[in-house]
C-alpha positions in Angstrom: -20.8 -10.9 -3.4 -18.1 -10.7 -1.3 -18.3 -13.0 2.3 -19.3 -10.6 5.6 -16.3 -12.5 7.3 -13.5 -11.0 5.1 -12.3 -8.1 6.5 -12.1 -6.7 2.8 -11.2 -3.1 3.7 -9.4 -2.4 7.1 -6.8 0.6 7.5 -3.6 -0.3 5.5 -0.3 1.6 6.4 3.0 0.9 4.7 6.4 3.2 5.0 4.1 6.3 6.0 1.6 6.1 3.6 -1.7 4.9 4.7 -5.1 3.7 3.1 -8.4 5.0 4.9 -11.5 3.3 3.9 -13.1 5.3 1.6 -15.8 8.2 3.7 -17.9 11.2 3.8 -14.4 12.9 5.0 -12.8 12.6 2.5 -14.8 14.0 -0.3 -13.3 17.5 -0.2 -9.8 16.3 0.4 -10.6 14.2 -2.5 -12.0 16.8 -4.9 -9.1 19.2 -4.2 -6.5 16.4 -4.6 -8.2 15.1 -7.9 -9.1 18.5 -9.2 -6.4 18.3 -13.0 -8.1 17.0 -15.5 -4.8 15.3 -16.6 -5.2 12.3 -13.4 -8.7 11.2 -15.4 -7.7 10.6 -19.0 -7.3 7.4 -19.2 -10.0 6.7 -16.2 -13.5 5.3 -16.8 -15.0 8.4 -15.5 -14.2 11.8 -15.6 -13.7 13.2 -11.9 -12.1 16.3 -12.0 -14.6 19.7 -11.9 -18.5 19.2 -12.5 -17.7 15.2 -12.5 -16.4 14.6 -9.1 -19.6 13.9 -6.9 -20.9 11.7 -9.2 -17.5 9.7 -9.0 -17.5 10.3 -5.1 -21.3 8.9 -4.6 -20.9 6.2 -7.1 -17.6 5.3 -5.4 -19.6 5.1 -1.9 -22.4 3.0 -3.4 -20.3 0.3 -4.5 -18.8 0.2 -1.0 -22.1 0.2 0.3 -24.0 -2.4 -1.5 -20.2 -4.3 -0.6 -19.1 -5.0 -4.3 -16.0 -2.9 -4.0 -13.5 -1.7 -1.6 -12.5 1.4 -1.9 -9.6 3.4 0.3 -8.5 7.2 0.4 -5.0 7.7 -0.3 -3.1 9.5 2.5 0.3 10.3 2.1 1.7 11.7 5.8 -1.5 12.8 6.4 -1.9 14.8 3.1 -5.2 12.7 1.2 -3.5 12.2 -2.2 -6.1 10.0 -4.1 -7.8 6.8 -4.2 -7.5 3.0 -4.8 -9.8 0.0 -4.6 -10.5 -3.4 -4.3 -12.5 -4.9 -7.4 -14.1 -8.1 -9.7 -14.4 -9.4 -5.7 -14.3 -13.2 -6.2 -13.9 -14.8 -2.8 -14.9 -18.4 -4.1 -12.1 -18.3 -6.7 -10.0 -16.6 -4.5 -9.5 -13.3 -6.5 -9.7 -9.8 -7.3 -8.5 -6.9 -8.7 -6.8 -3.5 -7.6 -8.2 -1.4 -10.1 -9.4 2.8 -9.9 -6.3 4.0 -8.6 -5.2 7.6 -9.1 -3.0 9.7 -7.3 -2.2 14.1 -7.4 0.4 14.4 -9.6 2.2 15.7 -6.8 3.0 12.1 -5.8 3.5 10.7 -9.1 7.0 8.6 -9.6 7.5 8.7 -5.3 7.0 5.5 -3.1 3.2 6.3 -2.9 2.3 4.1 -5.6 4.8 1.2 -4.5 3.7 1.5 -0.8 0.6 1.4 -1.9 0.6 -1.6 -4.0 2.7 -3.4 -0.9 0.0 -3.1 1.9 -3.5 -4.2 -1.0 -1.1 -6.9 -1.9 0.2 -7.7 1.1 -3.8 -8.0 2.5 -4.9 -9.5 -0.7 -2.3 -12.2 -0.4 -1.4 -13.1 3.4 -4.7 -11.9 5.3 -7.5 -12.6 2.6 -5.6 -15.6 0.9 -6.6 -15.1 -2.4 -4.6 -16.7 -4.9 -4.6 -14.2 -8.1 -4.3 -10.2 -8.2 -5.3 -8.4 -11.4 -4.6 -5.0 -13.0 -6.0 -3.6 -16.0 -5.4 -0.8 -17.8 -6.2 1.1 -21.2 -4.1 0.5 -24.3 -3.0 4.2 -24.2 -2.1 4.6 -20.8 1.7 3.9 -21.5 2.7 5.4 -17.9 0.0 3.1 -16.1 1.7 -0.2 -18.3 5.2 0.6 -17.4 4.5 1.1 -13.3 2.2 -2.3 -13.3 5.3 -3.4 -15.2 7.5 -2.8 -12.5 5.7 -4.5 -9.5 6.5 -7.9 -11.5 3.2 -8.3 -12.9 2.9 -10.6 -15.6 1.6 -9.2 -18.7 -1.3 -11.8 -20.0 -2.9 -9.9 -22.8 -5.0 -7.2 -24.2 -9.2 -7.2 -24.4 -9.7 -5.7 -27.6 -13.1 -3.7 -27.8 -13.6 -4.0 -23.8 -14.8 -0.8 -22.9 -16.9 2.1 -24.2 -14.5 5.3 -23.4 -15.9 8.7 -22.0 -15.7 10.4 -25.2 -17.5 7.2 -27.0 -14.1 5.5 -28.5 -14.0 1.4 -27.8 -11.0 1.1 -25.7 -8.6 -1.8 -25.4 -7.8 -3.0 -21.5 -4.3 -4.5 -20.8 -4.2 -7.3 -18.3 -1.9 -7.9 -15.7 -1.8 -10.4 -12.5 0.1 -11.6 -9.6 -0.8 -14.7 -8.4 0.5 -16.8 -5.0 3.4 -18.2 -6.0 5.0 -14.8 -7.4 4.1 -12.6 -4.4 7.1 -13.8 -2.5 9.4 -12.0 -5.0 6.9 -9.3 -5.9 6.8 -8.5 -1.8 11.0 -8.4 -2.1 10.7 -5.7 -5.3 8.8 -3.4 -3.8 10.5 -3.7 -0.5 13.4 -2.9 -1.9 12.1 0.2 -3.7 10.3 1.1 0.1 13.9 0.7 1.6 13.5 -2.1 3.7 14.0 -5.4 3.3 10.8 -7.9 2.7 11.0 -9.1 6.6 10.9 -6.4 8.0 7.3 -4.3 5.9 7.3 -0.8 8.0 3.7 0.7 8.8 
């Protein structure tokens, strides 16, 4: 369980996108912004129609009973999908950024790399944790390549880790960052933001 003194979900705001802890107001914003089918294929849950309060209140009970941290998405005051904090481990000093999906609208734009900047960024220099992880499923070949590109190192594949929707076993990709590669993860994405690592813009 994670410590009350971390500060596990504050506002985050990088090069004008900013991450709202996850709330009541943003459950419409949310369902319209997660309403294609196509943002949940590869996700644990299906969100999109019938399925969306179910992932909304499940979403809010992890945050409640403080295993998770979950954010809204907001990009220039547009609520464009979700991310989160998860696997919390503040006695080995890790965690994962895992349940992140954006409107396709924002697909390929700095939304995902902003994004990435300010949960590292908090992960790394305000929680000090020492390892980041990302997971993904075997299929998700677009989810891969941007994990890829942050400079995450690819450590291996779960075989048989998960139970899909439709009942299939799925195989989970893993990917981390730990302390001593943020410095040059922090310059990548900087670089695709803009600016320069120094200088992280709200």
């Amino acid at each position: 369980m994670p410590s009350a003194a971390l500060d596990l979900r504050p506002v985050l705001q990088v090069a004008g996108v900013r991450l709202e802890p996850l709330a009541e107001a943003h459950r419409e914003p949310l369902r319209r912004a997660g309403a294609m089918a196509e943002i949940w294929e590869h996700m644990p849950s299906k969100a999109s129609g019938a399925g969306f309060d179910t992932w909304f209140e499940a979403a809010l009970a992890v945050v409640r009973d403080g295993r998770e941290a979950a954010w809204a998405v907001v990009d220039h005051g547009a609520v464009v999908g979700s991310t989160r904090y998860m696997a919390i481990e503040p006695g080995h000093r890790r965690l994962e950024i895992g349940h992140t999906w954006y409107a396709p609208s924002v697909w390929a734009t700095k939304v995902n790399p902003a994004c990435k900047l300010a949960l590292l960024r908090h992960a790394f220099e305000t929680l000090g944790f020492n390892r980041v992880e990302l997971k993904t499923d075997i299929r998700n070949l677009r989810s891969q390549a941007a994990i890829a590109k942050l400079g995450a190192t690819k450590e291996g594949v779960f075989r048989a880790h998960m139970v899909r929707p439709d009942g299939s076993l799925r195989d989970t990709v893993y990917f981390s960052i730990v302390r001593d590669e943020w410095p040059a993860v922090r310059r990548r994405l900087a670089a695709r933001l803009g600016f320069t690592a120094a200088k992280v813009e709200g």
